[in-house]
KOLRO-892579 format. One line per 10 residues: their letters; for each residue x, y, z of C-alpha. Coordinates in pm, 1 decimal, decimal comma. Each point is the difference from the previous one (the first is absolute). Last residue first. Layout:
// residues N
a	X Y Z; ...
END
This chain:
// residues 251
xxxxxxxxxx	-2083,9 -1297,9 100,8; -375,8 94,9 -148,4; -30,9 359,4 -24,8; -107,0 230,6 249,3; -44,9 354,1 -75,4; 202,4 284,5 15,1; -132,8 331,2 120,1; 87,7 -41,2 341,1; 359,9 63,9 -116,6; -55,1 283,7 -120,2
xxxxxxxxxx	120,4 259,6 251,7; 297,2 -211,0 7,3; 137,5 89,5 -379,0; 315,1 101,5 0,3; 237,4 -205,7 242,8; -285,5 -258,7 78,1; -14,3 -46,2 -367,4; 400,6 -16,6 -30,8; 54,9 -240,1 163,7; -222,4 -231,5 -181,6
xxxxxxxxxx	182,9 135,0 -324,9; 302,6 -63,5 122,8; -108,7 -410,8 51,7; 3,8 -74,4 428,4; 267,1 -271,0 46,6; -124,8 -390,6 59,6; -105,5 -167,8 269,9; -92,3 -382,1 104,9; -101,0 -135,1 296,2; -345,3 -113,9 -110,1
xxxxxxxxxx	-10,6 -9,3 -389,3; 18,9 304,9 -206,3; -279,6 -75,1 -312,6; -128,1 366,9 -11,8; 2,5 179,9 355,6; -49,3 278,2 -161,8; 200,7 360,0 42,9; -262,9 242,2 -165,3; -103,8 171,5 341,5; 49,2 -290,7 236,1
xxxxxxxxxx	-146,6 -336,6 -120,7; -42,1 -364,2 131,0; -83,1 -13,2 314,8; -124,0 -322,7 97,9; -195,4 -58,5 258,1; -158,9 -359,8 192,5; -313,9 -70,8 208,6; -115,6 349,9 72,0; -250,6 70,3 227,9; -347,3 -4,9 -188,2
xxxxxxxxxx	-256,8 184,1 304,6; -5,8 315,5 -163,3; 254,7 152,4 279,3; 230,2 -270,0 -31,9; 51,6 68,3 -371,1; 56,9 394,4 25,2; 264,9 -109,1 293,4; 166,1 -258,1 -179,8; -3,4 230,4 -328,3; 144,0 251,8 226,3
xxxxxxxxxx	274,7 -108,8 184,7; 193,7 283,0 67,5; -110,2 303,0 -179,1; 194,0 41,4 -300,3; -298,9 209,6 -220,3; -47,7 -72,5 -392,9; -203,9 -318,6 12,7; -82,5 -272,8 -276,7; -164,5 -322,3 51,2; -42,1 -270,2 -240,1
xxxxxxxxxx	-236,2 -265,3 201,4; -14,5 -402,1 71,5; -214,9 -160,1 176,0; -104,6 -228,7 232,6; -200,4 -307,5 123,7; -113,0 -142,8 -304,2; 194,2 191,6 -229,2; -48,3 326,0 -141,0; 237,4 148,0 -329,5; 130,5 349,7 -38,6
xxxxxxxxxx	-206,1 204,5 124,0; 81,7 404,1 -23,2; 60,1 233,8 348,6; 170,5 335,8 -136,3; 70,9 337,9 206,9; 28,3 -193,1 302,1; -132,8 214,9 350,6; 122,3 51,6 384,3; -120,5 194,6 222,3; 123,6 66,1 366,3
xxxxxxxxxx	-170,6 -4,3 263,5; 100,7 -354,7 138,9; -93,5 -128,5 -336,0; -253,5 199,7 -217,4; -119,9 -95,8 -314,6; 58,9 154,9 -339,0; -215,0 40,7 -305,8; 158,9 -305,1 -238,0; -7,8 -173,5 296,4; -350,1 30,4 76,1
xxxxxxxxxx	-85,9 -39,1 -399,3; 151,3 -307,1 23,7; -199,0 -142,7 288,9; -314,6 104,8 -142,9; 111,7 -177,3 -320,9; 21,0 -327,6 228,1; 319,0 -135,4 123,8; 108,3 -317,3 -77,8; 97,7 -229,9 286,2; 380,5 -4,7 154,9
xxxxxxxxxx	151,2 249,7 -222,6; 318,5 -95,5 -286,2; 159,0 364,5 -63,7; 228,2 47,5 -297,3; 114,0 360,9 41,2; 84,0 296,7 -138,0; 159,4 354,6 120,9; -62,5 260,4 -116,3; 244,5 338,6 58,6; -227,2 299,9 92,5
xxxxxxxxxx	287,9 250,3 27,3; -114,3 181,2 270,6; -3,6 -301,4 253,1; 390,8 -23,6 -32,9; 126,5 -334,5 -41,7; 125,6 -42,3 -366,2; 114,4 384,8 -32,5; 173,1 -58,0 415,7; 163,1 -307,9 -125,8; 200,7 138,3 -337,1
xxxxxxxxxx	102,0 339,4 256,1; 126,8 -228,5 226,3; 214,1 -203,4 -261,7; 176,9 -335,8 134,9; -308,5 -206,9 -139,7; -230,0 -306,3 52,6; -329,1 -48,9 -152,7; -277,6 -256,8 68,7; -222,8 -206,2 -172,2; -147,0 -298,8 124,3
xxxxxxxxxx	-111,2 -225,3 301,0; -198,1 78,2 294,8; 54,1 -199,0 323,8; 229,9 234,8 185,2; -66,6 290,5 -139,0; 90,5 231,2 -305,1; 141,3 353,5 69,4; 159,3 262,2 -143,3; 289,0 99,8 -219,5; 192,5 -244,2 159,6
xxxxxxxxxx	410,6 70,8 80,1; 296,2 -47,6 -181,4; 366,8 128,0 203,8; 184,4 -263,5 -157,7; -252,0 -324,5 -71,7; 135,9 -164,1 -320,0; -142,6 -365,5 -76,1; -335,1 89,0 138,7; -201,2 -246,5 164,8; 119,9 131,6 347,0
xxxxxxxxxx	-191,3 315,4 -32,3; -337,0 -193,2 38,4; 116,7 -146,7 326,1; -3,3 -293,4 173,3; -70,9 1,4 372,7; 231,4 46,0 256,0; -231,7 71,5 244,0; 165,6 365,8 61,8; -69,3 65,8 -361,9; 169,6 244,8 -199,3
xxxxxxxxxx	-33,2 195,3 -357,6; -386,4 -19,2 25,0; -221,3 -157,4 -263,9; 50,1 -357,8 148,8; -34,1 -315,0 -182,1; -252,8 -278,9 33,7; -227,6 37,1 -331,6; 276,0 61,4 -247,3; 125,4 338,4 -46,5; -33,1 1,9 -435,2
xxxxxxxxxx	331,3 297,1 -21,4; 40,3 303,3 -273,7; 301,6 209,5 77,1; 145,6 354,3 -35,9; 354,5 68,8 72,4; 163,6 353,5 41,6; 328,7 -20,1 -31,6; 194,8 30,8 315,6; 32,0 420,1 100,0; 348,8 118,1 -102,2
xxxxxxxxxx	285,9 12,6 189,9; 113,2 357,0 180,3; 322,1 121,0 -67,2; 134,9 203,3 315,4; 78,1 343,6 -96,7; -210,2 155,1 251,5; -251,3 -166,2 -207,0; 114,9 -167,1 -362,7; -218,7 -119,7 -266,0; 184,8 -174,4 -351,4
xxxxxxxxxx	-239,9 -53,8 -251,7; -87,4 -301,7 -141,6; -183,0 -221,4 185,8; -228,6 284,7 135,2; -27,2 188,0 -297,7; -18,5 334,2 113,9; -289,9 260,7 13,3; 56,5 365,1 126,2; -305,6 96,6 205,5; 154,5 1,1 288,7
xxxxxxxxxx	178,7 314,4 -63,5; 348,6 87,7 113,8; 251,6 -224,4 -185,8; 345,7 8,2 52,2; 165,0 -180,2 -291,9; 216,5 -241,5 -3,2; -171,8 -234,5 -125,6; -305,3 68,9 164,0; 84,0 239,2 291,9; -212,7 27,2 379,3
xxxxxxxxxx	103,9 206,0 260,8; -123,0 317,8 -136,2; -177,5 114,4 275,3; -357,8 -10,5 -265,6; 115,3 -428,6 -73,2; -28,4 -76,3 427,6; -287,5 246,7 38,4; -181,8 -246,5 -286,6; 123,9 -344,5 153,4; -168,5 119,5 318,9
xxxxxxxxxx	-345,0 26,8 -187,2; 45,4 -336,3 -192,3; 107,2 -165,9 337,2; 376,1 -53,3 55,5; 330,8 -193,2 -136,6; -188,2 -355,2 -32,0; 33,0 -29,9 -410,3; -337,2 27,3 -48,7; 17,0 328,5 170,3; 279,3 108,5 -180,7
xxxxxxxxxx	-73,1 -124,4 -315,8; -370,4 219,0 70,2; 212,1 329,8 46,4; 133,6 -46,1 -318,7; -295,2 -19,2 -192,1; -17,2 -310,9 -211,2; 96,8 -140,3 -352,8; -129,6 -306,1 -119,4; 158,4 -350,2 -15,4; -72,2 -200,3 -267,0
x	-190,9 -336,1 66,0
END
């Protein structure tokens, strides 16, 4: 993926020297040169694997590359980073771990999708309520609800005061004591299907999540992981507002 240019006062902070703000004063007092040359705006991009950064003429290393991967978390592997249980992790899967961490969540017993990177910034467009990222999933219910039921989720319900809502709830196929649904959300909230589910009286029997924006699951099996394609990248980079405009297409 070719690297872009990016404000000097971000290197810095990626690379560890200070916050964004601090890394600013530290470029305006003229402490700061790129190539040998004092710089005193932080506005000045460099090419962080190029260019030669120096504070208090100290060379400072550049940030590790950013990294974006595509993981299917088995059922029975852990979102979080550590585990004082010593159960298996998601993270763990991946052949190089340095400094990667989830770009949300997937529990315990749900299967699927789910992205790793090294890039704040990358994270906080996939994650951040505002930027109406969907997220789709393969849902098999105890029971089948009934239309009623639908349209309740569809509208929101409440749980503990606080209301939660899918944007899409389509049929798939019913079987004789369950079924399956294609469910699409665009909010993070922490176990939310599960919730939605519980609340109409068809808990969840099994999930799958198999889309995030336009990364798709696709044909990855369990365990595996693959890097994120530039132009999937690059959709969260230019285009999150929209995300919750694309519409699910069969993985």
């Amino acid at each position: 993926m070719q690297q872009r240019l990016i404000r000097l006062s971000k290197f810095l902070a990626d690379s560890g020297v200070a916050s964004r703000r601090k890394a600013d004063s530290i470029v305006a007092d003229g402490r700061v040169t790129v190539n040998n040359i004092t710089i005193l705006t932080p506005f000045t991009k460099v090419n962080p694997h190029k260019d030669i950064v120096t504070v208090d003429n100290k060379t400072i290393p550049a940030p590790p590359q950013h990294k974006y991967i595509a993981l299917y978390k088995p059922q029975g592997y852990l979102s979080d980073l550590a585990d004082p249980r010593n159960r298996r992790l998601a993270r763990d899967l991946l052949a190089d771990q340095e400094r990667l961490f989830p770009v949300g969540r997937l529990d315990f017993h749900s299967e699927g999708l789910m992205l790793f990177t090294n890039d704040g910034e990358f994270a906080n467009l996939v994650m951040h309520p505002r930027h109406q990222v969907e997220k789709e999933y393969v849902v098999k219910l105890k029971g089948t609800p009934l239309p009623e039921d639908i349209g309740r989720a569809l509208h929101g319900v409440l749980v503990d005061g606080v209301r939660y809502a899918f944007d899409d709830m389509r049929l798939i196929r019913s079987e004789q004591q369950s079924s399956w649904f294609r469910i699409i959300v665009h909010e993070g909230k922490n176990r939310m299907v599960r919730k939605i589910a519980e609340v109409l009286g068809h808990p969840v029997i099994r999930l799958r999540r198999v889309r995030i924006g336009p990364v798709h699951l696709g044909r990855m099996r369990p365990g595996a992981h693959r890097p994120l394609t530039q132009r999937e990248v690059a959709y969260f980079r230019s285009h999150p507002q929209t995300a919750q405009n694309l519409r699910s297409t069969r993985s």
